[in-house]
C-alpha positions as CSV (number, residue, x, y, z in Angstrom):
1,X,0.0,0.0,0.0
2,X,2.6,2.8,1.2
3,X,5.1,1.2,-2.1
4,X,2.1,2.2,-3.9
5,X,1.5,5.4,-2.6
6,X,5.2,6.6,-3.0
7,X,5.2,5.0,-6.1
8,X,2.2,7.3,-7.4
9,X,4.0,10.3,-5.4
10,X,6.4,10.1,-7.6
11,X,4.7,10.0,-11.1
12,X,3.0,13.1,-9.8
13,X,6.7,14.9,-8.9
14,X,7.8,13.8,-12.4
15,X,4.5,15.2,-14.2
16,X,4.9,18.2,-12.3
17,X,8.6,18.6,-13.1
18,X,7.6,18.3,-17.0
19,X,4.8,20.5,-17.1
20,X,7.2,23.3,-15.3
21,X,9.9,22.5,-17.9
22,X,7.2,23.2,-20.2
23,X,6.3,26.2,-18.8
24,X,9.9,27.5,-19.1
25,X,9.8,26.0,-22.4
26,X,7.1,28.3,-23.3
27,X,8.4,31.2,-21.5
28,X,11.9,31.0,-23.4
29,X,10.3,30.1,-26.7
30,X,8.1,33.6,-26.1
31,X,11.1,35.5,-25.3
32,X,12.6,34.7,-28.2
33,X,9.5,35.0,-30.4
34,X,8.9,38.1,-29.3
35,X,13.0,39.5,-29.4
36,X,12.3,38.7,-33.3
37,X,9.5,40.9,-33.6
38,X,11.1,43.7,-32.1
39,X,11.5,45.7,-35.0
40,X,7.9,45.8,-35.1
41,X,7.0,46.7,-31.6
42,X,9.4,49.7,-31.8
43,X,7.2,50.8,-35.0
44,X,4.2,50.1,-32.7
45,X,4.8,52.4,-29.9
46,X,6.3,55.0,-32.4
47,X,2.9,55.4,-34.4
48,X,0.3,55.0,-31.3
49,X,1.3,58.3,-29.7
50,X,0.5,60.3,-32.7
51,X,-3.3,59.4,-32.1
52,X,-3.8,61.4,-28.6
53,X,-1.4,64.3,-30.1
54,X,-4.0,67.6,-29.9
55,X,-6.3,65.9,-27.6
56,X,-7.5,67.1,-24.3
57,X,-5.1,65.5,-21.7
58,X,-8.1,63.8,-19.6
59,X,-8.6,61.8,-22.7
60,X,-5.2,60.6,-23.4
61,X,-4.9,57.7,-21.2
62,X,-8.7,56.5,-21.8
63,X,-8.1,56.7,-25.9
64,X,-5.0,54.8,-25.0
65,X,-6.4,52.1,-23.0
66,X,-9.7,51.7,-25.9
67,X,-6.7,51.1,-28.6
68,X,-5.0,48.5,-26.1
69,X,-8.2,46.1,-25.6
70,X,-8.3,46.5,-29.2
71,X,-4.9,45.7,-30.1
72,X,-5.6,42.6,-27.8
73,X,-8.7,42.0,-29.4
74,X,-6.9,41.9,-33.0
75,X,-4.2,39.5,-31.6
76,X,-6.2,36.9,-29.7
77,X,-9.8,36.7,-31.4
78,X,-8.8,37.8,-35.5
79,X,-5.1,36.9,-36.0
80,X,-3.9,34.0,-33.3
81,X,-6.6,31.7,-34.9
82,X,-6.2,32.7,-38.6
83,X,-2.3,31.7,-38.0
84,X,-2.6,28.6,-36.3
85,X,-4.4,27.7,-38.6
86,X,-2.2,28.5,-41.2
87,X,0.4,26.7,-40.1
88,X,-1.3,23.8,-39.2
89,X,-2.7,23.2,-42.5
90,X,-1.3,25.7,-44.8
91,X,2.6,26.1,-43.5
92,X,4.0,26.7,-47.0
93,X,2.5,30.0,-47.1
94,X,4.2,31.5,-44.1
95,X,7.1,32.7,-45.9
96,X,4.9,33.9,-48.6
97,X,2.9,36.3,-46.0
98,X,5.6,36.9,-44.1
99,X,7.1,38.9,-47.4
100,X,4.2,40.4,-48.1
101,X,4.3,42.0,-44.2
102,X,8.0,42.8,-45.1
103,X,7.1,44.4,-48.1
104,X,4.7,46.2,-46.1
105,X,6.9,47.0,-43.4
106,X,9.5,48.5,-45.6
107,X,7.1,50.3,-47.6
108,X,6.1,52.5,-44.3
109,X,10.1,52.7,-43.8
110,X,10.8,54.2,-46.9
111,X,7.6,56.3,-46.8
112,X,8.6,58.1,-43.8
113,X,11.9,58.9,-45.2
114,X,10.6,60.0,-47.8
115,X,8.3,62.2,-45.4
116,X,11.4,63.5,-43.8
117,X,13.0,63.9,-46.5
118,X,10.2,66.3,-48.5
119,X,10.7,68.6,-45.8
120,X,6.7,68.3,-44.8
121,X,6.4,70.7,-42.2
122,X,4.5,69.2,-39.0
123,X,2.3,71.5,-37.2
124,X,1.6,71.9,-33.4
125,X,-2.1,70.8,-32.9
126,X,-3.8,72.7,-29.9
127,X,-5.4,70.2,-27.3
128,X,-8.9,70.4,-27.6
129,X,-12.0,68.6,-26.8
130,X,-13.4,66.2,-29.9
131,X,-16.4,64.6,-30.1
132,X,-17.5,61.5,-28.9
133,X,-18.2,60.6,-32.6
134,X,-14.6,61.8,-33.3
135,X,-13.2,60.0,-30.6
136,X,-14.8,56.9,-31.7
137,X,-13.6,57.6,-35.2
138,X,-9.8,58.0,-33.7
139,X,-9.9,55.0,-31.9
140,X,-11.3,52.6,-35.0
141,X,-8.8,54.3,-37.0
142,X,-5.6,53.5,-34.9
143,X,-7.1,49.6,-33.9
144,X,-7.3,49.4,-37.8
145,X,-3.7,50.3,-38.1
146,X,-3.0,48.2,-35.1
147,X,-4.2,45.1,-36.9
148,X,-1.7,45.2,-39.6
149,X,1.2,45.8,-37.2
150,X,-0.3,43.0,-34.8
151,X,-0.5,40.3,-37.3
152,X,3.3,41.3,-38.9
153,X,4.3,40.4,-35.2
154,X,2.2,37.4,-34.9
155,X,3.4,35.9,-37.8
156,X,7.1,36.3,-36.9
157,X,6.4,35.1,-33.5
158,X,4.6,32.1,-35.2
159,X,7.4,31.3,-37.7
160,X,10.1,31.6,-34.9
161,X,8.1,28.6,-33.0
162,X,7.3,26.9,-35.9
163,X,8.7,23.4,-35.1
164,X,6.5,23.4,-31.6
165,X,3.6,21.2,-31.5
166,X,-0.1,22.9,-31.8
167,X,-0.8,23.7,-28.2
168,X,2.8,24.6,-27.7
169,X,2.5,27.1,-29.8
170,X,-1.4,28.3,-28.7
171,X,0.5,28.9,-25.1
172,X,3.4,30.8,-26.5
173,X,1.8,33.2,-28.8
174,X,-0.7,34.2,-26.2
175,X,1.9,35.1,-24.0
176,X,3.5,37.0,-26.7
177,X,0.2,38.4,-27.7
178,X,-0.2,39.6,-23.8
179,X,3.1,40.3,-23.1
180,X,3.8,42.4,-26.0
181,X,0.5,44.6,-25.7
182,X,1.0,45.1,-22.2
183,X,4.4,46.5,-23.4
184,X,3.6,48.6,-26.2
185,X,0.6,50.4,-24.4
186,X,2.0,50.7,-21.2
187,X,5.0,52.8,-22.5
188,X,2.5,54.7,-25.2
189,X,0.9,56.1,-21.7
190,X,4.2,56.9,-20.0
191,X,4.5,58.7,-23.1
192,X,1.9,60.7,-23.8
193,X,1.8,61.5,-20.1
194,X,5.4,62.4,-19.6
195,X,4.8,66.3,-20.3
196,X,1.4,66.5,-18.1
197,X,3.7,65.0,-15.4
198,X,6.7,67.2,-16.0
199,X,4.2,70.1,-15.7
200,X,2.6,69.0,-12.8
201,X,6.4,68.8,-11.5
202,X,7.7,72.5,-12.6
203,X,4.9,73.7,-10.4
204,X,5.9,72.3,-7.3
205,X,8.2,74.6,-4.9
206,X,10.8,72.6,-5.0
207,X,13.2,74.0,-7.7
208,X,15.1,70.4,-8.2
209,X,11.1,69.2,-9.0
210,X,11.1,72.3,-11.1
211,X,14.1,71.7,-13.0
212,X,13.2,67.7,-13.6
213,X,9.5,68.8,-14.8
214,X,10.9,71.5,-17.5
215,X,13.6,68.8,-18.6
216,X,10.9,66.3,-18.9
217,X,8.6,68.9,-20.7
218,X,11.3,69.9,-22.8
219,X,12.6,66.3,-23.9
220,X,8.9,65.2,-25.0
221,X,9.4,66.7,-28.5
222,X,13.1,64.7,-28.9
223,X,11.7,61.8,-27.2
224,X,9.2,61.2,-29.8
225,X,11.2,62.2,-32.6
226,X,14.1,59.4,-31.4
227,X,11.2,56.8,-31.3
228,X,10.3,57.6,-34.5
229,X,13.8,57.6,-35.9
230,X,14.4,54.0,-34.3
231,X,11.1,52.8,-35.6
232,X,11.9,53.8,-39.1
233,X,15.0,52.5,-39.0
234,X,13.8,49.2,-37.5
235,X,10.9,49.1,-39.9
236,X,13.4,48.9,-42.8
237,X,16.0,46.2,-41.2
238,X,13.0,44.2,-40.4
239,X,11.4,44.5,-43.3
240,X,14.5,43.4,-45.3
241,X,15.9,41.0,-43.1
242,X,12.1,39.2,-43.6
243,X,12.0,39.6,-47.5
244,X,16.1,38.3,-47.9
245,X,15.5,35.3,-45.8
246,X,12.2,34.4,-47.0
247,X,13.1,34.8,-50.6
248,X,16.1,32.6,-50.1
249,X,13.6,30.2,-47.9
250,X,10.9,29.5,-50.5
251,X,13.5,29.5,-53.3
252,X,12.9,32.0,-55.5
253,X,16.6,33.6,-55.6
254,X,19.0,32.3,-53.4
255,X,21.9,34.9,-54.8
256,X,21.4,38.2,-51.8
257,X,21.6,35.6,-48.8
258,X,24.3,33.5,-49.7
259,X,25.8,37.0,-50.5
260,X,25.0,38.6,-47.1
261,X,26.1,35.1,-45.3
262,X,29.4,35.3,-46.7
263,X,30.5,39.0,-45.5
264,X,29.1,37.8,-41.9
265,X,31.2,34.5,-42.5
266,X,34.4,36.4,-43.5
267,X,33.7,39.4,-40.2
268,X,33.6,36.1,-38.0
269,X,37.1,34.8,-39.5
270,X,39.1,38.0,-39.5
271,X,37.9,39.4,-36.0
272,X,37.0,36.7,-33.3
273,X,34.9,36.6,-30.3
274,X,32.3,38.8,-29.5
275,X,33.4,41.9,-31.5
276,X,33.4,39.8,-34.5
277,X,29.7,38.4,-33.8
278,X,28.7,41.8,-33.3
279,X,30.2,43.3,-36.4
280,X,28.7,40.8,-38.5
281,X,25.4,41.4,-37.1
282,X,25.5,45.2,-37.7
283,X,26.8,44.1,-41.3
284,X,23.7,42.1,-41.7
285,X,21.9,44.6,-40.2
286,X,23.1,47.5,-42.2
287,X,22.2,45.0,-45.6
288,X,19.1,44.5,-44.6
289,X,18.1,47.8,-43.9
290,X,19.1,48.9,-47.9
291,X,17.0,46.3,-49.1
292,X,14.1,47.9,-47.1
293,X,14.7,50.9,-48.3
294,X,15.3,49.9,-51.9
295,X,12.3,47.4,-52.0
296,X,10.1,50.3,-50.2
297,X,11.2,53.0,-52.3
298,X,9.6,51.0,-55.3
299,X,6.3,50.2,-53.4
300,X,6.0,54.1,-52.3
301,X,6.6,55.1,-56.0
302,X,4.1,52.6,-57.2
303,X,1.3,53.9,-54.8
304,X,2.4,57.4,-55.5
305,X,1.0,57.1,-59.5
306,X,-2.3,55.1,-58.0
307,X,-5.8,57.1,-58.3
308,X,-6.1,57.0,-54.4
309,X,-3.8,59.0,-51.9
310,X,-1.1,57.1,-51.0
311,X,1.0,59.6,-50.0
312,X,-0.3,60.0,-46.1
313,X,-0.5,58.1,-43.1
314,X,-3.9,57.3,-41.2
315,X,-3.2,59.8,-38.4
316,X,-2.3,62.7,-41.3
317,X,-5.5,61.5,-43.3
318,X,-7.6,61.7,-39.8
319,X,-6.3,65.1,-38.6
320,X,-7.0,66.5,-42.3
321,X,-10.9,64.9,-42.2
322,X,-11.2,66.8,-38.7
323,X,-9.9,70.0,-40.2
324,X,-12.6,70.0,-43.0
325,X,-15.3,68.9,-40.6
326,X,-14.7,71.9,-38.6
């Protein structure tokens, strides 16, 4: 009786031993699902921000928590099934959609360079207090734009854990899904709350919570415009890094990878250890990024000679319907 007893004591240690090794299984596998789609999160938080820009500040963190039970929405309910399924019956077209989001994803790299570099000037808009109907409006608008961003990241969080059975990779890309929205929305409202708090601060008596509230007040402006720089620039390496691999994957033109392998190889050979790995990386990096940029200058000159606008991004097209509504 007790030789059974121990005996079942010790199937349950052993089951409970697996299913934590599992559990770490699925918490490294996330962590390196979602260190792929990094690029992407970046571009995420870069372009959320710009939808509470001009509104009323008792707004901001309500219009930011309606866009982050959307996002969540997007991930769990529209894409997570629609990509399991994929690649449970259909796994031969993941590299195929995954260039199509690399194409997309370079195209809105090269379109804000091309922004930036057209000199379009960008004008302060006053807070003010929208509609209801407008806020609604907003908040479809950036869940819409959301989507795409979500499903680019879902996919290469999917393809990363590819080789995991079907309920392994249920539990990692909800974690992802959480994980990753929790992230992107929870620095969007340190973000767009940074200069009420640094004004909040520069009113106190104290002149060292004076001097932090103006420096946070005053950084706001560069903050955004860093994020925005690191998105576009991450926009484009991802973007290319997902079109040169894939391309090479389904084989269509195995030339560019092979290429871009070898100058990594040869970095690795002539400087060793971890300066070498690291130069070969940026040099992979640095690749990639041109191919965005070529492969997204094409798209954006494409669009540019279609009938419909293609030259502006949801939040320009918004403010400019709110303009003439006025």
């Amino acid at each position: 009786m007790s030789a059974g007893l121990f005996g079942l004591l010790d199937d349950v240690a052993a089951i409970a031993k697996m299913a934590a090794a599992s559990i770490d299984d699925v918490g490294a596998a996330a962590g390196r699902a979602t260190t792929k789609a990094a690029g992407v999160v970046v571009d995420d938080t870069a372009v959320t921000p710009q939808y509470v820009h001009g509104v009323a500040a008792e707004r901001e963190l309500p219009i930011v928590k309606q866009i982050a039970i959307g996002s969540i929405r997007n991930k769990l309910l529209l894409i997570l099934p629609a990509a399991l399924l994929l690649s449970e019956f259909l796994p031969d077209l993941l590299p195929v959609i995954l260039m199509i989001g690399g194409t997309f994803l370079a195209y809105e790299g090269a379109h804000k360079v091309w922004h930036l570099l057209s000199r379009h000037d960008d004008h302060d808009v006053p807070a003010t207090v929208i509609s209801p109907e407008a806020e609604k409006q907003m908040v479809a608008g950036a869940i819409r734009t959301d989507l795409i961003l979500s499903a680019e990241i879902m996919v290469i969080a999917l393809d990363e854990v590819a080789d995991e059975g079907f309920w392994a990779r249920l539990a990692i890309l909800v974690v992802v899904a959480i994980a990753i929205t929790i992230a992107v929305y929870g620095v969007v409202a340190l973000i767009v709350k940074m200069d009420d708090t640094g004004l909040l601060l520069s009113q106190r008596r104290s002149a060292l919570a004076q001097k932090v509230g103006r420096g946070l007040v005053a950084a706001m402006p560069r903050l955004l415009t860093v994020i925005s720089l690191v998105g576009t620039v991450a926009m484009l390496w991802v973007g290319g890094h997902i079109l040169l691999v894939n391309v090479h994957e389904v084989g269509w033109w195995d030339a560019p990878y092979e290429w871009v392998h070898g100058i990594e190889h040869d970095i690795e050979h002539a400087v060793h250890g971890f300066l070498g790995a690291t130069l070969a990386w940026l040099a992979n990096t640095g690749i990639s990024a041109v191919i965005g940029l070529a492969v997204g200058a094409v798209v954006v000159a494409v669009v540019m000679v279609l009938p419909f606008k293609g030259d502006k991004d949801p939040v320009e097209r918004y403010g400019e319907d709110e303009t003439a509504a006025h």
